[in-house]
C-alpha positions, 0 to 999 in steps of 0.5 A: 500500500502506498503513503499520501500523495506528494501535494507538489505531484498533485500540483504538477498534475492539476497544472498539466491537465489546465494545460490540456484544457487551454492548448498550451500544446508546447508547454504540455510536450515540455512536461510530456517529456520531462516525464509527466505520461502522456497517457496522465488521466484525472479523477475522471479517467480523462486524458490529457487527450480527451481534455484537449479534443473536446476544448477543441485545441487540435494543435494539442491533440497533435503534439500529444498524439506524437508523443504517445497519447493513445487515441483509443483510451476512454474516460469513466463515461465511456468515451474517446478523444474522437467523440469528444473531437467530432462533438466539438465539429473540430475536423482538425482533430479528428482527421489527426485522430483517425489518421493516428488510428483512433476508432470512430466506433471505439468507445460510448457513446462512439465518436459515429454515434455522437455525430449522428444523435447531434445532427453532426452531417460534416463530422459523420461524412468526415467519419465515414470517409475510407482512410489509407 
């Protein structure tokens, strides 16, 4: 069993998860490398990869894809960075999320799923498109 949680750690990670939320796709790769994982996920089992998707900063979902970020991870809700991207209509993130292999059924509700109970014609086209 472990002892109590260094509160510098918890700190560190509050921060980090911020950064996800605002963008800060540079400062978020300094920590990534650094040693913070790229895969980190909150209380919530939301990753620095689902927060910066459905904030709709796709230069973040970028940088954190290159640094390992896995696109088919799910939060506690059941759901993935792509429903969070296509909820969001951001076309950059998704095509960096499929072209990164995400799946657009993986999760639920899937990324297909979100799309098609909003109305969202634009990302279920962009879903559908044949990849490769």
């Amino acid at each position: 069993m472990s002892g109590p949680v260094d509160p510098d750690v918890v700190e560190l990670a509050a921060r980090v998860f911020d950064l996800a939320r605002a963008g800060a796709a540079d400062e978020l790769a300094e920590h990534v490398r650094a040693g913070v994982p790229a895969n980190l996920t909150n209380g919530a089992g939301d990753t620095l990869l689902i927060l910066a998707a459905y904030h709709d900063h796709p230069a973040a979902v970028v940088r954190l894809l290159e640094l390992g970020a896995d696109p088919a991870r799910v939060n506690d809700r059941g759901q993935t960075a792509l429903a969070a991207a296509a909820f969001r209509r951001s076309a950059p993130s998704v095509e960096a999320l499929l072209d990164a292999g995400a799946d657009p059924d993986g999760g639920g509700p899937s990324a297909r799923e979100t799309a098609a109970f909003f109305g969202l014609t634009e990302m279920s086209a962009l879903l559908d498109r044949p990849r490769g």
